[in-house]
C-alpha positions in Angstrom: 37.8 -89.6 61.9 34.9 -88.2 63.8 31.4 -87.7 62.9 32.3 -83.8 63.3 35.5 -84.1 60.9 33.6 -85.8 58.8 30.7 -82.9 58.9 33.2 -80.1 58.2 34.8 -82.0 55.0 31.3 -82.7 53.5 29.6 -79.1 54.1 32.7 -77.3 52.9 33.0 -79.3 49.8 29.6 -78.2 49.4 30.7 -74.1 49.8 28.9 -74.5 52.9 29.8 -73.3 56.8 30.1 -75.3 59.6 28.3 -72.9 62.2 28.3 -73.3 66.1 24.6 -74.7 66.4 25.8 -77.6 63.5 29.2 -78.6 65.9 26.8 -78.7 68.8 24.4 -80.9 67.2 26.9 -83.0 65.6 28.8 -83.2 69.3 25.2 -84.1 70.4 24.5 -86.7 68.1 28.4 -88.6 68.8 27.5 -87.7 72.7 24.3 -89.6 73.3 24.5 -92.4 70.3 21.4 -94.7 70.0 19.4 -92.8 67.2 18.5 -90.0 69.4 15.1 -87.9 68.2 15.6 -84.2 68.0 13.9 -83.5 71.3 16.7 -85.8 73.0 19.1 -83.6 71.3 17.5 -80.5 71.8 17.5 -81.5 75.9 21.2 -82.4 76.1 22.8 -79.4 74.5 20.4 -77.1 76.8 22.6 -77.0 80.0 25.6 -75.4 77.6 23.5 -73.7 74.8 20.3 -72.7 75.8 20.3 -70.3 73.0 19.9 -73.2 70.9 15.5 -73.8 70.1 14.0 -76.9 69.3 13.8 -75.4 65.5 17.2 -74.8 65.4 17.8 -78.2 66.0 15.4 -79.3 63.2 16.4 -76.9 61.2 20.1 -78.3 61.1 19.8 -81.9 61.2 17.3 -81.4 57.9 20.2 -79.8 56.1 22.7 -82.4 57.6 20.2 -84.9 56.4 20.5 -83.5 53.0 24.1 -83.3 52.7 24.3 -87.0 53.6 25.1 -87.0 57.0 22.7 -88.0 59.2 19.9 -90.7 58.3 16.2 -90.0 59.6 14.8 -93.6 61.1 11.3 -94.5 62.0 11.7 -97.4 63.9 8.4 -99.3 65.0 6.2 -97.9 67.6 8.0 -94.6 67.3 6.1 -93.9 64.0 5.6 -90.3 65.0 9.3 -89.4 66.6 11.8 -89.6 63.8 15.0 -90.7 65.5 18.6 -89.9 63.3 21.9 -92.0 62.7 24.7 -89.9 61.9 26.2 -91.3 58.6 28.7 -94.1 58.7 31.2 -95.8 56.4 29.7 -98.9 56.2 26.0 -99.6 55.6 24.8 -101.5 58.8 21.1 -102.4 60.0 18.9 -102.5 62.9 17.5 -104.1 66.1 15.4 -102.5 68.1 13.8 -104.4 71.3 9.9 -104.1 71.8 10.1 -103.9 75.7 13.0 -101.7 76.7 13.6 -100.2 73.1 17.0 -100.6 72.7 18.6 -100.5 69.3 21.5 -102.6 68.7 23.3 -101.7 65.0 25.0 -104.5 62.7 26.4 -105.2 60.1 25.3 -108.0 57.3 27.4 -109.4 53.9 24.2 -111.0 53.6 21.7 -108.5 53.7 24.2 -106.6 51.3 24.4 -110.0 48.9 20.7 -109.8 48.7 20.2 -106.0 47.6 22.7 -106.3 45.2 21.3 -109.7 44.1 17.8 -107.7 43.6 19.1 -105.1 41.7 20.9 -107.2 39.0 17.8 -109.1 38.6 15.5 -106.1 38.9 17.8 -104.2 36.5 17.4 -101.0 39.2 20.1 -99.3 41.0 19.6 -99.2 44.6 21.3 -96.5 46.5 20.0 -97.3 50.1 19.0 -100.5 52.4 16.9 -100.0 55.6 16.4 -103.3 57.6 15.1 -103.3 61.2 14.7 -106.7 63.5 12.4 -106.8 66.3 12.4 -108.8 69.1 13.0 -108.9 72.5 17.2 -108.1 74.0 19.1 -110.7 76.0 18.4 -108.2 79.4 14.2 -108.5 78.6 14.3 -112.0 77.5 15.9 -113.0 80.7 13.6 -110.5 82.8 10.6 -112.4 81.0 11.7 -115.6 81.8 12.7 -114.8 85.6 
């Protein structure tokens, strides 16, 4: 199931309507992948929708971001460009490369083990895990070392 069919279930179980700006930003965000900011978005619909402003595109990934679909990220040395993961089934986390700025997603059991592990102890309920590892790619690490 796409990120789209996914979309349309979720905002019409909310009495909500999937509008053309919401497909387009939703095609957008499956098109490009990597956590793409809203300017990146904004950019890659313009050649098809210039009808489409930057607010628009704000406007709709907020309300996607409140119906659960897309996650806002603040990734290190990006602190002032909020970059968004469209919603997935599984919870996976983040590493993002301090040269080239890559971001590479995965998945962790043990990262998972430990929230839950906290929350028993803690006696809280956690409802979200972010994790992000820095470091340097396989492509940079062999650049630096050339």
């Amino acid at each position: 199931m796409t990120l789209s069919d996914t979309a349309i279930r979720e905002i019409h179980a909310r009495g909500g309507r999937m509008t053309v700006q919401r497909k387009v930003i939703l095609a957008a965000l499956e098109g490009l992948g990597g956590h793409p900011t809203a300017e990146e978005i904004h950019s890659y619909i313009q050649a098809d929708h210039p009808e489409i402003n930057l607010s628009t595109v704000y406007r709709n990934l907020r309300l996607l971001e409140t119906g659960g679909l897309v996650n806002p990220r603040w990734f290190e040395g990006d602190r002032r460009q909020q970059r968004f993961d469209p919603l997935v089934a599984t919870n996976h986390y983040h590493f993002r490369c301090q040269s080239c700025g890559c971001i590479i997603e995965f998945e962790s059991r043990e990262i998972e083990q430990a929230a839950a592990e906290f929350a028993r102890l803690s006696q809280v309920e956690v409802t979200s895990t972010v994790f992000t590892v820095y470091g340097f790619c396989s492509d940079c690490r062999v650049g630096a070392a050339g």
